[in-house]
VOLUM-792425 format. One record per residue (C-alpha): residue in three letters; x, y, z. Coordinates in steps of 0.001 Angstrom, whole numbers, plus 500000, padded with zeros to 6 digits. Each point is the difference from the previous one (the first is absolute). Example, Ala and Ser with C-alpha at 12.3 -4.5 7.8 and 13.67 -1.06 7.14 Angstrom:
2
ALA512300495500507800
SER501370503440499340
***
This chain:
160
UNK500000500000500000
UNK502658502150500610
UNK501801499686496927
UNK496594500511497933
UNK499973503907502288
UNK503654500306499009
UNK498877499314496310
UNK496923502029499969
UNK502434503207501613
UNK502391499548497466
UNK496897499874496970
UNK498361502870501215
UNK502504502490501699
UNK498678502685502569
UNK496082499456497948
UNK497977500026502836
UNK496281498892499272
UNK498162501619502928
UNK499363503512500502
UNK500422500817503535
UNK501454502950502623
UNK500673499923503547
UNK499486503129501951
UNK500786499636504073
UNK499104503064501509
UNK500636500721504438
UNK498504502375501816
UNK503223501487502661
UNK497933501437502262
UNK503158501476501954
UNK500901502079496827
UNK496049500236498784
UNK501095499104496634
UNK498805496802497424
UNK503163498680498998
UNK499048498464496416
UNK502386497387497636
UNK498194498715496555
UNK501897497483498256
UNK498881499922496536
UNK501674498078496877
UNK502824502446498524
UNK498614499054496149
UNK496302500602500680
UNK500690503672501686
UNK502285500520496783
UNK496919499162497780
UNK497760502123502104
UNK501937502789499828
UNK500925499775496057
UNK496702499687499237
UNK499135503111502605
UNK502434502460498122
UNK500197498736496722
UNK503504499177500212
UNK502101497031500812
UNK500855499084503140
UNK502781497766501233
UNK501613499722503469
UNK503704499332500434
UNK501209497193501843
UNK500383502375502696
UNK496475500049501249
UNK501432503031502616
UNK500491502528496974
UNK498021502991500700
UNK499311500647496097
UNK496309498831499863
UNK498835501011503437
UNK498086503562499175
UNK497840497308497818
UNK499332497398502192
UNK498830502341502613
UNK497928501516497045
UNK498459496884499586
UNK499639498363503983
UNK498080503703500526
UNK497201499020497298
UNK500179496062501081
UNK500704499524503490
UNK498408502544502700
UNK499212499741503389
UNK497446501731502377
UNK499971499791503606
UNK496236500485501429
UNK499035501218496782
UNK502465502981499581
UNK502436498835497427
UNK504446500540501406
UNK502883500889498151
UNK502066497402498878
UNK503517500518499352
UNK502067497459498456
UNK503463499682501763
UNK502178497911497509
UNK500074496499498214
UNK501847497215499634
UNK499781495968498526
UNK501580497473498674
UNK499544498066496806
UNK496233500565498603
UNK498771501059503900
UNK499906504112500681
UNK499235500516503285
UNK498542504063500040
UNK500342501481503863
UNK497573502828500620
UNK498995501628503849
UNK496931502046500824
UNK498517502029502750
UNK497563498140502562
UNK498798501035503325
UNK497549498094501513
UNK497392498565497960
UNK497265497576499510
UNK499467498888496878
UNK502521499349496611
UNK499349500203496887
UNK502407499174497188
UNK499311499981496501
UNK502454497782497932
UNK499171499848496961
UNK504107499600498617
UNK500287498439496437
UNK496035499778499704
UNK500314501583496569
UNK502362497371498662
UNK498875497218501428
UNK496444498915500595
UNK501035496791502058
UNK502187502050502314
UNK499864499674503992
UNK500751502495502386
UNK500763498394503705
UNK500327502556502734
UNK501049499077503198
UNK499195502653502784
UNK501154499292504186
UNK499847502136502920
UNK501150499127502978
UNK498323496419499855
UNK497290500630497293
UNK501032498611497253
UNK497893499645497178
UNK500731499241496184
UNK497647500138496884
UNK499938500064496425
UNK499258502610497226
UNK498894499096496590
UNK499154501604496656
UNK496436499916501313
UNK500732501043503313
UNK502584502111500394
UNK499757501310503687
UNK500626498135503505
UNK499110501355503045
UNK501422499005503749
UNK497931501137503215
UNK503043499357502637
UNK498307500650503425
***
């Protein structure tokens, strides 16, 4: 069996057939901020974005390179948002880094005390009608994790 995975890696390269991010975001309640990572596949962010300007996008093997970060935070401001108790915050994307075809995007926002989040994730939607959003959300020790989809694009988490 694990010569036919070998075989299949070798075929098929870095192809990956699902369409899927991870976004983990913590509340740090001693700093009142959301501390946010999104790990997204490095080619389907190049697509998005090439197909958002008009003009073709590639990322360097150094995922750190600060060349396409004015348009990813372009494009995480129309597709990923989040409100706190209905008032949407600020979110501010701190750097990024990966390795391979995984970009992992680090972003921070504002958050005092609140009682409901909402995030709408809707990453990649436009290019891929099978994609799948997970969001995993913990505060102290609420943790909660769902999933957003082309037909449901926003999760919310009631921590208290």
């Amino acid at each position: 069996m694990k010569i036919l995975w070998v075989a299949c890696l070798l075929i098929f390269g870095t192809w990956h057939p699902v369409h899927v991010s991870v976004c983990e975001v913590a509340s740090n309640q001693a700093t009142h901020t959301l501390e946010i990572s999104l790990k997204v596949f490095v080619d389907d962010l190049a697509q998005a974005l090439t197909e958002r300007t008009g003009q073709e996008v590639a990322f360097s093997d150094d995922l750190t390179d600060p060349i396409h970060d004015s348009l990813i935070v372009a494009y995480l401001t129309d597709h990923f948002t989040i409100s706190l108790d209905g008032k949407p915050v600020l979110i501010s994307m701190l750097g990024k880094d990966g390795k391979g075809e995984d970009l992992w995007i680090y972003m921070t926002a504002p958050a005092g005390a609140f009682q409901r989040m909402t995030v709408r994730q809707d990453v990649l939607f436009d290019e891929f009608a099978d994609q799948q959003n997970f969001i995993h959300f913990r505060q102290g020790n609420y943790k909660h994790s769902a999933t957003c989809t082309v037909p449901n694009p926003v999760a919310e988490f009631i921590p208290n």
